[in-house]
Every structure is written in C-alpha cells, then in structure tokens.
C-alpha positions in Angstrom: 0.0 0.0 0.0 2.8 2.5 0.9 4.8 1.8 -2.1 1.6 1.8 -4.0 1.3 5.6 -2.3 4.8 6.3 -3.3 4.3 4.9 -6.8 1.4 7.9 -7.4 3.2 9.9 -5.5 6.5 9.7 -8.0 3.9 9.9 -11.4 2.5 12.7 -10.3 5.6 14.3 -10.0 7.0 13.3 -13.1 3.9 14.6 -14.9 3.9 17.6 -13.4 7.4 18.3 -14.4 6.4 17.5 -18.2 3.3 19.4 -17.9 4.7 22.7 -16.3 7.7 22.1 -19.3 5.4 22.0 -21.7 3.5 24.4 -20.9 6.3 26.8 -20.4 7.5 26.3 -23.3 4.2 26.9 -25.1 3.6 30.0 -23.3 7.1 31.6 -24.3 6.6 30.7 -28.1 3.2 31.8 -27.8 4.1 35.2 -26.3 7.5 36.1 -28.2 6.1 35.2 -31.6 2.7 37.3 -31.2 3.9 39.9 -28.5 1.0 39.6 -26.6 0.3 39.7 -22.9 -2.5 37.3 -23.2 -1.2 33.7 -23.8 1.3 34.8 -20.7 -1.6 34.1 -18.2 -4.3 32.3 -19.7 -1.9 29.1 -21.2 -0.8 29.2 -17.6 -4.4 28.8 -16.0 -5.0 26.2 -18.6 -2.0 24.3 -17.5 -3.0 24.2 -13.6 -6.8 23.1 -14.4 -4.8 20.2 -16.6 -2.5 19.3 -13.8 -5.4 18.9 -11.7 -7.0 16.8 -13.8 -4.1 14.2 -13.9 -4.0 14.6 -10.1 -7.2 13.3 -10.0 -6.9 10.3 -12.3 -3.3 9.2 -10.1 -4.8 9.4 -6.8 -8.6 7.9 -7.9 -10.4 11.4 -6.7 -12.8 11.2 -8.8 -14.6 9.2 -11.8 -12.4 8.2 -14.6 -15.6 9.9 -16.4 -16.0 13.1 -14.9 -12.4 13.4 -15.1 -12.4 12.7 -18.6 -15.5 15.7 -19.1 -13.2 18.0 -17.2 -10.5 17.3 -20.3 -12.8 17.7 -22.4 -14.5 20.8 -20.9 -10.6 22.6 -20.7 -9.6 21.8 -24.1 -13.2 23.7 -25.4 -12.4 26.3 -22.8 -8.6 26.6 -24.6 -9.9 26.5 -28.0 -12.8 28.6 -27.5 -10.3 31.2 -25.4 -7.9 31.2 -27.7 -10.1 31.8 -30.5 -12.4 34.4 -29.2 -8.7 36.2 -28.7 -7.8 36.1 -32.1 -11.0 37.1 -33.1 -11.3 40.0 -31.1 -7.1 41.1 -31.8 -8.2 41.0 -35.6 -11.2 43.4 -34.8 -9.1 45.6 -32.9 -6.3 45.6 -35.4 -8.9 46.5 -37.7 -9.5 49.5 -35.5 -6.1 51.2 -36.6 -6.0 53.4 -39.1 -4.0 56.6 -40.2 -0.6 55.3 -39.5 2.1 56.2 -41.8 4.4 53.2 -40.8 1.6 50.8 -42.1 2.2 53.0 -45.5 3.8 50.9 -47.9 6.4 52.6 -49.4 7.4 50.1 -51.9 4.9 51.5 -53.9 6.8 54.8 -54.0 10.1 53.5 -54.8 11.5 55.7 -57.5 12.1 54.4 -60.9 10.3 51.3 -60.6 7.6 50.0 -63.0 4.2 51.2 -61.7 5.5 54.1 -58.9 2.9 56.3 -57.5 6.5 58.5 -57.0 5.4 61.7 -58.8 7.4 62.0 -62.7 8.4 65.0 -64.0 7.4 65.5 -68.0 9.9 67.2 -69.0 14.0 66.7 -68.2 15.1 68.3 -64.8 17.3 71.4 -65.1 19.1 69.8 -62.0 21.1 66.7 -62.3 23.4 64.6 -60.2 26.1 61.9 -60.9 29.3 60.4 -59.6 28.9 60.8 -55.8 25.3 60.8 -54.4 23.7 62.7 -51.4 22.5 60.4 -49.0 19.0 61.0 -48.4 16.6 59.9 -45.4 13.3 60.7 -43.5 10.5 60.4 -42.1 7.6 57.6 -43.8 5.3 60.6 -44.6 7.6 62.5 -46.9 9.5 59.6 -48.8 7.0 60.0 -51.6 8.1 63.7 -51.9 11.8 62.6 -52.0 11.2 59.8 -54.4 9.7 62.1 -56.9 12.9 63.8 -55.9 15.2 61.0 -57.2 13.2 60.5 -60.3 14.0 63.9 -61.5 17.7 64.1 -60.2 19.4 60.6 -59.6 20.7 58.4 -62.0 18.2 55.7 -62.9 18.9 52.8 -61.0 17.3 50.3 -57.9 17.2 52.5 -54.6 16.5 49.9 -51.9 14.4 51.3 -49.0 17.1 49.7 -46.4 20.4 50.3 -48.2 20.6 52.5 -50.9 21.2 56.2 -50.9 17.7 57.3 -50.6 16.5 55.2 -47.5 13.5 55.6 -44.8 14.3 54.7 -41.2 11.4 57.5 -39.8 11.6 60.9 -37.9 13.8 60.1 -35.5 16.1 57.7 -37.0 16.9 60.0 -39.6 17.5 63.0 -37.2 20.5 60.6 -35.6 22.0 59.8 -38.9 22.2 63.1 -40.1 23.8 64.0 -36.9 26.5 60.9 -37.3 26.9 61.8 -40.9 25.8 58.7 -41.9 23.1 60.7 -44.1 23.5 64.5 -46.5 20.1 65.5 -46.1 16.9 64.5 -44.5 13.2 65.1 -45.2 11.5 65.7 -42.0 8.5 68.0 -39.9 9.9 70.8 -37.7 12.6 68.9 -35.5 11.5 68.8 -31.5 13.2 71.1 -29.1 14.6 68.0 -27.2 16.1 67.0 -31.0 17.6 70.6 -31.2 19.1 70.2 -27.9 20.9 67.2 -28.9 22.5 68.9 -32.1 23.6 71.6 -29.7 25.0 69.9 -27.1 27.3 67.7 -30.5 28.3 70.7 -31.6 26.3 70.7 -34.7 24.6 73.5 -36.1 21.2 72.4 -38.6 20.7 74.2 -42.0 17.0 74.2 -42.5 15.5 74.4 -45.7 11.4 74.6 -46.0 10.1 72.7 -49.0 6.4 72.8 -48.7 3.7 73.1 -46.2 1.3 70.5 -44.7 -2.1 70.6 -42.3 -1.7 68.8 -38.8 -5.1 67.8 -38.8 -7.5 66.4 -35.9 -9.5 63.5 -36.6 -12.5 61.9 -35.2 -14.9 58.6 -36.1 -17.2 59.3 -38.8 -20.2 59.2 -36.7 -19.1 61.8 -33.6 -21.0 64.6 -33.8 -18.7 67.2 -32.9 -17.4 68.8 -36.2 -15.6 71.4 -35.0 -13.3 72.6 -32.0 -11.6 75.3 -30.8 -7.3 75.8 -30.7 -8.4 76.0 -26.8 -10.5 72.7 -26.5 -8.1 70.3 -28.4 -5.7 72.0 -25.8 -7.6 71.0 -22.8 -8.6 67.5 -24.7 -4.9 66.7 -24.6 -3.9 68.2 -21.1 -6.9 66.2 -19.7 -8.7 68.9 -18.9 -11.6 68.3 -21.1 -12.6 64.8 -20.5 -15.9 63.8 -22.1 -17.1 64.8 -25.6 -20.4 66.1 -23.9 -18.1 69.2 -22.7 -17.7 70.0 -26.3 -21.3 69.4 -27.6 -20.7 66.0 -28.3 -22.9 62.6 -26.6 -22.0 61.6 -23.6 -18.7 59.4 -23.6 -15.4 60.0 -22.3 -12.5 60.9 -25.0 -10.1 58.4 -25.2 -7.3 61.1 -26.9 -4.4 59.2 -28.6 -0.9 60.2 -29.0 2.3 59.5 -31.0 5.6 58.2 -30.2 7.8 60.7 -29.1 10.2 62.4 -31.1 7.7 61.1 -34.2 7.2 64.3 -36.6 3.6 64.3 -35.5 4.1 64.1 -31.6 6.7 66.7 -32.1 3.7 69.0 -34.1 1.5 67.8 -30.7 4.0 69.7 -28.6 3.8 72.6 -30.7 0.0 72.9 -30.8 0.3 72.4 -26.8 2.1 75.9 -26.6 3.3 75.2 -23.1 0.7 73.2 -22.1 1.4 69.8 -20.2 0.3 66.7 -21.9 -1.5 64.0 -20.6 -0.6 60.6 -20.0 -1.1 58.9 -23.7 -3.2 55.1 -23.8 -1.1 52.6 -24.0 -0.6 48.9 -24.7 1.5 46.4 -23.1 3.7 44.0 -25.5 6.1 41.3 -24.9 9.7 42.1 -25.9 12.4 39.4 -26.3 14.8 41.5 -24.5 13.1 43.6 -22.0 10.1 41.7 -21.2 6.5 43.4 -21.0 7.0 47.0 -21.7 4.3 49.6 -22.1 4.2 51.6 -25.5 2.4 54.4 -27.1 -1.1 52.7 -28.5 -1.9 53.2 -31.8 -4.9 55.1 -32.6 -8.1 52.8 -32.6 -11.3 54.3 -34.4 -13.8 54.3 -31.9 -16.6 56.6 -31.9 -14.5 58.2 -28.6 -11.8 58.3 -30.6 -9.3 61.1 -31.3 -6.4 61.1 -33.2 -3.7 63.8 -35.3 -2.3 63.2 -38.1 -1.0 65.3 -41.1 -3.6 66.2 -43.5 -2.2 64.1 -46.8 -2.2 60.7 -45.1 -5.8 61.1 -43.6 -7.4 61.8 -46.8 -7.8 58.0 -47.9 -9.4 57.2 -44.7 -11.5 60.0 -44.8 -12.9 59.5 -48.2 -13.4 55.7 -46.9 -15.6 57.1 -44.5 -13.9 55.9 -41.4 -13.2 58.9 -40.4 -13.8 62.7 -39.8 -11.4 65.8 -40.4 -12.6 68.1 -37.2 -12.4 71.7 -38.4 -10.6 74.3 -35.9 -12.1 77.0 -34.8 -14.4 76.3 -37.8 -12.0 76.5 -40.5 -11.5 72.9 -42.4 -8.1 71.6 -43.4 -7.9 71.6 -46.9 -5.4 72.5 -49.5 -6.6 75.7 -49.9 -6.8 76.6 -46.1 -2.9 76.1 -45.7 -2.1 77.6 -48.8 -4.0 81.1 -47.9 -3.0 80.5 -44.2 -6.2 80.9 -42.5 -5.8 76.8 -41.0 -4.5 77.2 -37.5 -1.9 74.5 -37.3 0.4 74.7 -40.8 3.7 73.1 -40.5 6.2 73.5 -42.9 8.4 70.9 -43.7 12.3 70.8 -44.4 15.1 69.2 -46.3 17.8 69.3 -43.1 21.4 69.3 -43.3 24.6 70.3 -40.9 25.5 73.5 -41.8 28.9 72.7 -42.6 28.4 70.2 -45.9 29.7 72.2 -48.1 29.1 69.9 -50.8 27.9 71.7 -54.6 25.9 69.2 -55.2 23.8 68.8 -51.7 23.5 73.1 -51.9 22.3 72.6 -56.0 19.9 69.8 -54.9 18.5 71.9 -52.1 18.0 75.3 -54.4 16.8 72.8 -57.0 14.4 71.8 -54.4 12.4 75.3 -53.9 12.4 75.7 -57.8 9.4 75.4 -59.7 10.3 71.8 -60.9 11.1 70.9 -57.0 7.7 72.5 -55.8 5.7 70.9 -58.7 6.7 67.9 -57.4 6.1 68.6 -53.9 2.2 69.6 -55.0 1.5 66.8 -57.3 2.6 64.5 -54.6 -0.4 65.5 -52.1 1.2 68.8 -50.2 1.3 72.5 -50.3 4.7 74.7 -51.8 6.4 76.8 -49.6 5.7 79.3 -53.2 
C-alpha cells in the first residue's frame, strides 16, 4: 500500500514536471512570436486546471468519467479562449488606421515600373552623378523625395534599407544626419529635445522649407462634434476636457491618442500644446524578447471616442473611406486651400535638413533645385502645399 502511495506519488511528479515544461515552453513561443500579454496568463491557468485533472486520475479522486468531461471541458475552454482572442485582436487591429508606418512605401520607390513616386514630363534642369547625397526621412515624406530621385538621380534600384535614398522615420533619420551617416533628410519641424541634442554635439542644422502641410485632428465618422476650438483640443490633450459632452458632443469619455515621441507628428503635438502639459497617452503592453513586458504608445483605434492627429495628406484615404472625420478648428476645415491662404491654424512646414557645414555643390544645387518650380511641382503633385 505505501509503495503503491509512493508509486502515485513519484507519477504525479514526473507529470507535473512534463506538464509545467510544456506548458512553459508553449507559453514563451506563444508570447515572443505574437507579442501579446495574453497567452502569458491564460496558457498558464489552462495548464493548472490540466495538472489537476491528472491529479485526480493518479490518486482515484474522482470518476475516470468526470475526469475525462473535465479534459474535455478545458480543451473547449482553450480552444474557445484562444479563438475568441484572435477574433477580437483582428477586430481591434482592424480598428487602426491613419498610421504612416503601415504606409507601404514600396509603392513609392522611384524608378520602378508602376510608382505612385510623382514624374516629372519634362528633363530636370538639375542633375546629379558620380557621388550621391544620402538621403533619409521620415515615412510621410519619402513619396516627396522619391519624386525627388526620379527627377535628379541616375536611374537605378534605390532599396528602401540600403541605398542612398533610405527611410528609417523621424527620429532615425535626425540621428543619422547627426552621425553623418546621411546629407540630407526630409523631416516636420525637428522637436526642441532634438535641437538640444545637435547643440549639445556641436552641430549647427541648415533648414531648408520645401512645402507646407495641415496637422489635422480627426474623429470617427459618426461623432458629432465637427468642430473645436485651438483652446479645446488644448484642454482634450492636457486632460482637462474629458468627455465629448463638454464640447457638444454625446455623452462618452474621449479616449485622446498620441504619438511616439520624437515622431514628426508628436513633435507637431508639442507645438499645438504651446506650453501646455500633456496627458498621460493610452497605451498597450507588448512582450519584448529583451526587455520583457514593456508599455508603448497605442496606436490610434477608431472608436466613436476616438481622437487622433495626423497630417492632412495621409488622412485623406481614410476619410474618403468614410472611417473617419477631419474636425475643423475653430471652424476652419483643413484643406489645401486653407494652408495655402493661411487661415488653417496649425500649418507646418516641412524641411530638407542638413549640418550647416556640408559644403558639398551638389547637396547646396539639390536643395535650391528643391524650392524651384520643378522641386515645388513635385512637392504639389505629390499631395502637399509649396512653400511658393
């Protein structure tokens, strides 16, 4: 009887090593591969409710039968869990719109069969060969740079990642130009925190403005509210003004999203702040290889509590989609004629940086070549306004 006692006693061990294993293991490959926080407690609860299962079937506890149900009952429970997951992470991706890192810029890529990159008709009265400028920036303006290319660069393959004419983002870009490791960059207004930096390197910026763009506010098609004040999107994004009923909305609390920071748009955020302290931003947790869970800046979800900024050429699919709403401030609409005559509020130009000291002719042609009328064609046909 004892060594019976010890028998079960020495299984249930055994399983519950192989169990917890495999359950770890499925949990970690779960969790690295989809970055979720999920599968990192609910594989875990499924594994206990298991383990007490076998425990029950060693030491006789129960009915083989009802023991068996319970399997059968968890592995529904799993399947069903997992899948009403998935489900609902598909409907909430769904939810995300107006990002320009989910902008494909493949389809921008300059000389390539089919580019949306902006041609000029005629021959450019600019050209470059022999030694390239190295060109990055943020995802928004590649397309402008691309048409760039078309007109000025030798026709050849410019891969996105390693080529002359690249696109690591806002901030990326802002560090290469500082290490040199890029001529000139094709970013917003950089932040005061990113002209600090250059300052304390020793670096001085040469900032050249080659068009103009609308920082627009956007809301779900179906919210009311159409327009707001410069002093309401303020208090919105201080947390001041919590609930769309303070604004002549319905009754639900404003759920106001945010950008990364140092991202071109957060950085135009700060600006329409003047001063102002920002809230808190929503956020999501995610599962990184390295650092474990870590919080991040959510993207913007389109809820009918939703708000969100962007800049006023990547919201225009989306908002001829009808998914969304362009909110007017203090009753003026974002449109190209708005920024153009400057009666839109928040108009931010945007530049072709370099350090003040590349005294290359061919970066200071490009840049003139820029503000021409072939450079500024280019820069409307794309989607944005001409600094002319």
């Amino acid at each position: 009887m004892i060594k019976e006692k010890k028998m079960k006693v020495l299984q249930a061990i055994i399983m519950t090593v192989f169990i917890v294993f495999i359950g770890f293991i499925a949990t970690m490959v779960t969790t690295l591969f989809t970055a979720s926080t999920f599968y990192l407690w609910f594989l875990p609860i499924i594994t206990v409710f298991y383990m007490v299962t076998v425990y029950l079937l060693i030491f006789e506890w129960g009915k083989k039968k009802a023991v068996k149900r319970a399997r059968i009952v968890i592995l529904v429970m799993s399947i069903c869990g997992i899948a009403g997951y998935i489900i609902y992470e598909h409907f909430d991706k769904n939810l995300e719109v107006v990002s320009s890192q989910d902008t494909d810029l493949t389809e921008y890529m300059p000389f390539l069969e089919g580019t949306k990159a902006v041609f000029l008709k005629e021959e450019s009265t600019f050209k470059i060969e022999g030694d390239l400028p190295r060109l990055d920036g943020s995802t928004a303006l590649y397309p402008v740079y691309a048409g760039f290319v078309q007109a000025v660069y030798p026709q050849k393959m410019y891969s996105l990642e390693e080529s002359e004419v690249v696109s690591s983002q806002t901030s990326e870009a802002f560090n290469r130009l500082l290490n040199r490791e890029a001529d000139i960059i094709f970013v917003p207004k950089p932040s005061e925190k990113q002209f600090k930096l250059a300052e304390s390197l020793g670096v001085k910026l040469k900032l050249t403005p080659i068009g103009r763009e609308g920082f627009i506010f956007f809301v779900h098609a179906k919210n009311p509210v159409e327009t707001l004040s410069v002093e309401q999107i303020q208090d919105i994004y201080s947390g001041k003004i919590r609930n769309w009923k303070e604004v002549g909305g319905k009754h639900e609390k404003i759920r106001a999203f945010q950008r990364p920071e140092e991202s071109g748009s957060q950085s135009a955020l700060l600006r329409v702040m003047d001063g102002k302290p920002l809230m808190d931003p929503p956020t999501k947790d995610i599962v990184n290889a390295m650092e474990g869970i870590i919080s991040e800046t959510a993207d913007y979800q389109n809820k009918r509590n939703a708000i969100g900024f962007s800049f006023r050429h990547f919201s225009e699919d989306m908002v001829r989609n009808g998914k969304i709403r362009n909110i007017a401030v203090d009753g003026i609409t974002p449109t190209v004629e708005t920024i153009k005559d400057g009666s839109y509020p928040f108009i931010n130009e945007f530049y072709a940086i370099t350090l003040e000291d590349n005294k290359s002719p061919q970066v200071d042609g490009f840049l003139k070549w820029m503000i021409s009328e072939q450079g500024q064609r280019i820069v409307s046909e794309t989607g944005y306004v001409a600094v002319e």
